[in-house]
C-alpha positions in Angstrom: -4.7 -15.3 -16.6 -6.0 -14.0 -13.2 -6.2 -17.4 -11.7 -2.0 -18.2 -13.0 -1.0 -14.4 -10.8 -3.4 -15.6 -8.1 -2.0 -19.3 -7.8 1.9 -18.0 -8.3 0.9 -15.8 -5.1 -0.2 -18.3 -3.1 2.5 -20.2 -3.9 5.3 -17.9 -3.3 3.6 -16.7 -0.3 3.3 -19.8 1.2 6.7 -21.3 0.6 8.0 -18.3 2.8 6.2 -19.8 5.7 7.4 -23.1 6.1 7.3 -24.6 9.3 10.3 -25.9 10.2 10.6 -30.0 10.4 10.0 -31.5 14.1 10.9 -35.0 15.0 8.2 -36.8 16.0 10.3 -39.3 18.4 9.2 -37.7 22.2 5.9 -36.1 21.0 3.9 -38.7 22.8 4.9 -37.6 26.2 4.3 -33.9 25.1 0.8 -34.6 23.7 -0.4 -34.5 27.3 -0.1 -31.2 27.9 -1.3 -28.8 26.3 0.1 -26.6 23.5 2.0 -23.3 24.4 0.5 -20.1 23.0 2.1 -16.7 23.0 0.3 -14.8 25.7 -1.3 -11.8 24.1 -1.3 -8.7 25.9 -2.3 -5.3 25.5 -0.6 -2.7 27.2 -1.7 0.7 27.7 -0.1 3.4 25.5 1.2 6.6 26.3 -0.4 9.8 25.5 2.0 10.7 22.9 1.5 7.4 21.5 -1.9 7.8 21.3 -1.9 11.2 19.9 0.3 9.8 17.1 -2.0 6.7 16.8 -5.1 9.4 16.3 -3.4 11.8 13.6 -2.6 8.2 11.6 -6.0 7.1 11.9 -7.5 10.7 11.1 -5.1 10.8 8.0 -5.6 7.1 6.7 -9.6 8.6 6.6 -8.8 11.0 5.3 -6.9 9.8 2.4 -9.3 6.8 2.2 -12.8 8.9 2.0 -11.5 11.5 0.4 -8.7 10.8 -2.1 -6.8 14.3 -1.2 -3.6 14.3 0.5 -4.6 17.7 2.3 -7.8 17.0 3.5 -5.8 13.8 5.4 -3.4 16.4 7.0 -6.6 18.5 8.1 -7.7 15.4 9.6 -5.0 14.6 10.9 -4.3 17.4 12.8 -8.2 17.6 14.1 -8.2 13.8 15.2 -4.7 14.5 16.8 -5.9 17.6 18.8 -8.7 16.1 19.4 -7.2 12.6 21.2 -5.9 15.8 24.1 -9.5 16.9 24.8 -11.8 15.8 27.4 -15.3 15.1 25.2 -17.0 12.9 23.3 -14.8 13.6 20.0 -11.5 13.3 22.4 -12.9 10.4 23.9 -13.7 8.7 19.7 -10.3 10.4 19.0 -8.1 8.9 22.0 -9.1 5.3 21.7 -9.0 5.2 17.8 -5.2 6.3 18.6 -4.8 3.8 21.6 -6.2 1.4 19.3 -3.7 2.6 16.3 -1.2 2.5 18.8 -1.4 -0.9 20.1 -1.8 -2.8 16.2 1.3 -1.1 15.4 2.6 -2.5 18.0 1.9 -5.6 17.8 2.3 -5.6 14.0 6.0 -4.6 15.1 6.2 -7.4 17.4 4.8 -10.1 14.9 7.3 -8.7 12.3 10.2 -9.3 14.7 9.1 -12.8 15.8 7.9 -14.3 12.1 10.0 -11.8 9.8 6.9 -10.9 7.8 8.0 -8.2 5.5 11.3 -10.1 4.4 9.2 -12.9 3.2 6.3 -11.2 1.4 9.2 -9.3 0.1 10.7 -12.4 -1.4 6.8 -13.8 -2.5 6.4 -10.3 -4.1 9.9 -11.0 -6.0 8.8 -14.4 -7.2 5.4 -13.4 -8.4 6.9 -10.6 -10.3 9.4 -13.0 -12.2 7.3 -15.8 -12.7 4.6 -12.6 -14.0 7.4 -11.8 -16.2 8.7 -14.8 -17.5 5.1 -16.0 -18.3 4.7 -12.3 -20.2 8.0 -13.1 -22.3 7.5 -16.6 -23.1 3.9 -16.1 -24.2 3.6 -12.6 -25.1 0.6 -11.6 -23.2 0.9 -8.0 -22.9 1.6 -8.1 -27.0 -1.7 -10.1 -27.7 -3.6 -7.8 -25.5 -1.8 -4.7 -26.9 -3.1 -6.3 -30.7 -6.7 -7.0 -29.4 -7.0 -3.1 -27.9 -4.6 -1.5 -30.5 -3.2 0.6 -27.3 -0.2 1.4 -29.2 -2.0 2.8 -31.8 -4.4 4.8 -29.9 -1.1 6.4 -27.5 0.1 7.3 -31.2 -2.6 8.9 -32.0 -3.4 11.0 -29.3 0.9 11.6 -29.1 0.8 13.2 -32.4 -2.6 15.3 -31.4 -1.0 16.6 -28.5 2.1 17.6 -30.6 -0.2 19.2 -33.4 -2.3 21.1 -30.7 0.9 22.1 -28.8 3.0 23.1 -31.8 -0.2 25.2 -33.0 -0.2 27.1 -29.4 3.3 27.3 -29.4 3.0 29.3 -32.8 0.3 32.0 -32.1 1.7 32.8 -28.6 5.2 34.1 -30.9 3.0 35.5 -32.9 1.2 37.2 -30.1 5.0 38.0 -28.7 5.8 39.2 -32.2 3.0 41.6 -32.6 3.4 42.7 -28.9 7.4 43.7 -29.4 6.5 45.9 -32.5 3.7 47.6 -31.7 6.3 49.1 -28.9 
């Protein structure tokens, strides 16, 4: 089941990439020299780039060590005021924001020149259908929902919840009751 998701993803995402079709009539006389590359360069970033680059670094730690949205902001604040000082945390702190500063950048820059997100948009569409389709026409979700007995179990712990809820719900008027005439 794995391997069908795995192989439809593949598939989709490489059918967004097609290279486009090249005549092959004049390629000997280019097969001399040799192949153009883009030329890759890094520039420096600004300081307010960096800062920014540091407090998305310190925040993606944060959210990735410790699973809390506000120990991320804590960090990155401290990584962000940190990238303006002149020691060895402001010197860790400014190029892990240069560094942040430059792959978004250049993630920017590939995005514009290949058009990555619309087409692993579009993979992410057809794996998603064909995931669908393959869950309608042979009930998969069903046959693992009979194996498991999910359904049953969310049923029962429904009507628990309801009976413990409906239970509370009853002494706390009772409390209210008892409260109001005793006044």
């Amino acid at each position: 089941m794995a391997r069908i998701f795995f192989l439809a993803a593949i598939v989709a995402l490489a059918s967004g990439f097609q290279a486009p079709a090249v005549s092959k009539v004049g390629l000997s006389s280019q097969l001399s020299q040799p192949a153009r590359t883009a030329r890759v360069t890094m520039e420096e970033t600004s300081a307010k780039a960096t800062t920014i680059g540091a407090a998305a670094v310190g925040g993606i730690v944060g959210v990735y060590f410790f699973h809390e949205l506000s120990t991320a902001v804590v960090l990155a604040t401290a990584f962000a005021y940190g990238s303006t000082m002149n020691n060895k945390f402001g010197d860790f702190t400014s190029s892990a924001g240069s560094a942040a500063s430059k792959v978004y950048g250049k993630t920017l820059e590939i995005n514009e020149q290949y058009d990555v997100l619309p087409k692993a948009k579009s993979a992410l569409d057809v794996v998603s259908t064909a995931a669908g389709n393959l869950d309608s026409n042979y009930g998969i979700t069903k046959k693992i929902d009979e194996q498991l007995k999910l359904s049953q179990s969310i049923d029962k712990v429904s009507a628990s919840v309801q009976k413990t809820k409906d239970s509370l719900t009853a002494k706390v008027d009772d409390l209210k009751e008892k409260a109001s005439s005793s006044d």
